[in-house]
N, C-alpha and C positions, 0 to 999 in steps of 0.2 A: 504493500500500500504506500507507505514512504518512497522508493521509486516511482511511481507512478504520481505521486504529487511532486516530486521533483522534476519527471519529465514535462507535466502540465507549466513547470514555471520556466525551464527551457525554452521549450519550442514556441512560446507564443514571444521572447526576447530574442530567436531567431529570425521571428517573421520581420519583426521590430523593426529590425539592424536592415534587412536587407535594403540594398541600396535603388532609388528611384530617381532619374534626372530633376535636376529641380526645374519646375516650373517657371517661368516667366512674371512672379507677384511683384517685384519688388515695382517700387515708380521710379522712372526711368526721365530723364530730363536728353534735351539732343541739344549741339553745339554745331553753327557752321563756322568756317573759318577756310579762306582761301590764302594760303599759304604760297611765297613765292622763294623759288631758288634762284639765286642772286648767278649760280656758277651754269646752271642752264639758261637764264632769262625765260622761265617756264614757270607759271602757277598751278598749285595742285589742290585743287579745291577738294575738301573733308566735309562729311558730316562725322557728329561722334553721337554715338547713345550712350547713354553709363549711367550706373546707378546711384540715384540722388541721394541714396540714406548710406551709402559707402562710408564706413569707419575706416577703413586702411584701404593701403593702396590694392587694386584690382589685376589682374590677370587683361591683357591685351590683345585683342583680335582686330587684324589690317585685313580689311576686303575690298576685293577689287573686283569690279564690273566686266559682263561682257563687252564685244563689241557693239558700238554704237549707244552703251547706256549710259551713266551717268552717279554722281553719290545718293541721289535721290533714290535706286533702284533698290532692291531687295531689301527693304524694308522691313520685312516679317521676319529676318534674320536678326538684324539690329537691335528689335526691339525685344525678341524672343531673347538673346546673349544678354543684352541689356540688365533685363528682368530677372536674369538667373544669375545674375553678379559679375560679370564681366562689363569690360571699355570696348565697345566696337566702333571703330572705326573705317568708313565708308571714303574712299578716295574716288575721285575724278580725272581721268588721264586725258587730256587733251591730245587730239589726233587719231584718237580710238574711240572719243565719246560721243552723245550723240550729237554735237555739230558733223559729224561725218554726214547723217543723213539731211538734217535740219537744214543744211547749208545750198542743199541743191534740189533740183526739181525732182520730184518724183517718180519720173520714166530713168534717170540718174541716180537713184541711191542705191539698187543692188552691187552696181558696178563700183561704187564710192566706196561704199561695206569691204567691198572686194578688196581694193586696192590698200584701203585703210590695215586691212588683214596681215595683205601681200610685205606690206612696208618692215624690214625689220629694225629702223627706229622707233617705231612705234612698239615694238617688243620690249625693245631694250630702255627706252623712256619709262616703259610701264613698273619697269622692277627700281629704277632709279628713283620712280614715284615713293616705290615703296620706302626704302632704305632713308629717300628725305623725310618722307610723315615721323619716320621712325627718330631720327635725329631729330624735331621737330617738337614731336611729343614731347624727346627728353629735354627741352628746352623748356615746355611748359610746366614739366613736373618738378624744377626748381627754382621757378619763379611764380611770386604770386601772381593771380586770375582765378579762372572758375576750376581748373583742377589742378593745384599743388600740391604733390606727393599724393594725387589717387591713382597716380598708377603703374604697376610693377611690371617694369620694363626688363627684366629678368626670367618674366614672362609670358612670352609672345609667339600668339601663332597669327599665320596668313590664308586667306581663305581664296576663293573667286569662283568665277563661272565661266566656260567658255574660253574668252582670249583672256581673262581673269584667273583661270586655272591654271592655263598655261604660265600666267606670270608666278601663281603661286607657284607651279614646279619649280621654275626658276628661279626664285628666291630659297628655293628647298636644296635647290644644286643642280636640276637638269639644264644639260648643255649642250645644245644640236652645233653647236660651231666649230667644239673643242676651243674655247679659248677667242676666235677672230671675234667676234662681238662683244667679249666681255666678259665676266663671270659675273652673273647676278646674287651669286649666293648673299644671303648675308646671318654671316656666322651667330646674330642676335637675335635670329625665331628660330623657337623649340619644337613646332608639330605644325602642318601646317593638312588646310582640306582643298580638294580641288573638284570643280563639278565640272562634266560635261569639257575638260580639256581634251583638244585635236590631239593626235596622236600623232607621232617622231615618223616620215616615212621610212621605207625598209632598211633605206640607205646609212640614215643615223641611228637608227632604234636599238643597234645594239650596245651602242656607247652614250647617245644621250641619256640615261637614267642613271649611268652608272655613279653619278657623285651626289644624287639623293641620299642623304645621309639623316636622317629626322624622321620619326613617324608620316604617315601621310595617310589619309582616310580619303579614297577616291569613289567618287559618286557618278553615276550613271544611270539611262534607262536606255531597257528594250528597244525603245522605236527614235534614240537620242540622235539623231541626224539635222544635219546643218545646212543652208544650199553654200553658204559662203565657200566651205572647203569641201576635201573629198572623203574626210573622215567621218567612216559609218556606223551603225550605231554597236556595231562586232569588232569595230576597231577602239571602241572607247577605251575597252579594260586595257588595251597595249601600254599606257604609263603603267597600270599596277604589277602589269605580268614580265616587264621588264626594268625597273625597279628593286634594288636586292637591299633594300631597307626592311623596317618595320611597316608594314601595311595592313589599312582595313579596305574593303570593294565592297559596294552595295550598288545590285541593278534592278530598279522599280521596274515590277512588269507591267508594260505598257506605257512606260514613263517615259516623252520624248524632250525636245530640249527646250522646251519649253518649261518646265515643269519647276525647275527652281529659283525661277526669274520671279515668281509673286506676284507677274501681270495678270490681270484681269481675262477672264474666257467670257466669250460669246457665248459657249456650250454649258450648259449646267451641266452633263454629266464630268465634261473635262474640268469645272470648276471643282466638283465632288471630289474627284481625284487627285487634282492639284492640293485639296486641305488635307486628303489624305498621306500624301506623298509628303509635304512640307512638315505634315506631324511628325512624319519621322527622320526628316533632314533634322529640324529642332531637336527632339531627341537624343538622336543619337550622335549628332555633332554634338553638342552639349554634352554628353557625357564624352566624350573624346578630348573635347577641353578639357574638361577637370581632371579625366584622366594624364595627359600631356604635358599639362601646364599647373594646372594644382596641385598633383601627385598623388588623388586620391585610387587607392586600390579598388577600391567596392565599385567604381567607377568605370575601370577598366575590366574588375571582373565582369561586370552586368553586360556590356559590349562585348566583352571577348568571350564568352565561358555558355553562350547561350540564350540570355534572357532577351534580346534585343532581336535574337533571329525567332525567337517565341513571339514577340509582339509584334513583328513584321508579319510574321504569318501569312497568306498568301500574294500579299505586298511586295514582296520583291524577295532576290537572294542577296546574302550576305557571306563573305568570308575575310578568312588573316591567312596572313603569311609571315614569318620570321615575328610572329610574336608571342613570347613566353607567356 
């Protein structure tokens, strides 16, 4: 009998503990600020979310836009990180945003997308965007204004979508050039997430991944297809499967690339499935941060060990690779 009342006080301090992404409660405040690099003669306009009731400093998230969007986009990202205790920060890349399309008539903006694409200063702009916000923050976090020492620049991941992911790889280490363009790394993000990035063709694929050194949690669907470039929706996972990092891949079935951009659908059902799919971008990127970047285990167990491919359930697949 005494066993049996000691297991009754166990297992219900088991249920207790296990661990569940936190939620988006907190109130979240957003900050613009157009920021200019004196050494490019280039401004990089930010939005920030962060959370208003923060006692110490927070864990930092740099996202970057598709082609042709803007800091305004992904919004339901911001405010979701926001709300769960992280500093998200939304940049603007000028040459890749949407002045691309805005600028010209409209039988003209596929071909603009195109070339916008094509251009690889506009690649290499996009990660120097990053690495400024990054120096830029650390200017702000010791000096007074509206966030002094909120935020722990120790650590930092990078996100994006699209020609956004691609910048995240590149700021993670991936290198189609070897070297002739630059090295984007920058050795001060710790885990970074990439949705929906083009994939290396044949010719680079099996050395561009190779200096991905940083966790990375890459995102995809089923039907993830672009007209801009030639990468299809079977070529997505080629960053994760050539990559010899720590990796998570998750592919929404029926999920195309549209899906993590937060824009509006015409279709109610593609709306349904967009709130469903974004549930578990939120999710499960959110616990990959804490995991990553806050160094919580239960966080990393919940994503890695099962529970996260339990609540996806027939939502898409999930898997790791090289991770304990």
């Amino acid at each position: 009998m005494r066993d049996v009342f000691l297991l009754a006080l166990i297992v219900p301090s088991v249920f207790a503990a296990e661990y569940r992404p936190p939620e988006p409660v907190r109130p979240i405040k957003t900050l613009l600020l157009d920021w200019r690099d004196s050494t490019r003669d280039r401004v990089v306009p930010a939005k920030i979310y962060y959370p208003a009731d923060a006692k110490g400093p927070s864990p930092v998230i740099i996202f970057s836009h598709g082609l042709g969007g803007s800091r305004e986009g992904y919004a339901y990202l911001g405010e979701h990180w926001a709300g769960a205790g992280f500093v998200s920060v939304h940049l603007q890349h000028a040459g890749s945003d949407e002045g691309v399309w805005k600028e010209v008539g409209i039988l003209q903006r596929m071909a603009a997308m195109k070339r916008a694409a094509a251009d690889p200063r506009n690649a290499v702009n996009r990660t120097k965007d990053v690495s400024f916000a990054i120096d830029e923050l650390a200017r702000m976090n010791e000096r007074d204004g509206v966030l002094p020492g909120r935020m722990d620049l120790k650590r930092i991941g990078v996100a994006g979508h699209s020609f956004g992911g691609h910048t995240a790889l590149s700021i993670a280490g991936m290198n189609y050039s070897r070297g002739k363009l630059g090295d984007g790394r920058d050795e001060r993000v710790n885990a970074a997430i990439q949705m929906s990035a083009p994939a290396a063709s044949k010719r680079v694929r099996t050395y561009a991944y190779d200096s991905v050194a940083i966790p990375v949690f890459h995102m995809t669907g089923t039907k993830d297809e672009s007209p801009i470039n030639s990468t299809t929706a079977e070529d997505r996972r080629i960053p994760y499967d050539h990559s010899k990092g720590e990796a998570c891949f998750l592919n929404f079935d029926g999920g195309d690339h549209a899906v993590f951009s937060g824009r509006k659908r015409l279709s109610r059902e593609a709306a349904r499935q967009d709130e469903l799919f974004q549930r578990h971008v939120c999710r499960g990127s959110t616990a990959f941060w804490e995991a990553w970047l806050s160094g919580n285990e239960s966080a990393k167990r919940w994503l890695l060990a099962g529970s996260f491919r339990t609540e996806l359930g027939q939502a898409g697949f999930f898997e790791t690779r090289r991770i304990p």
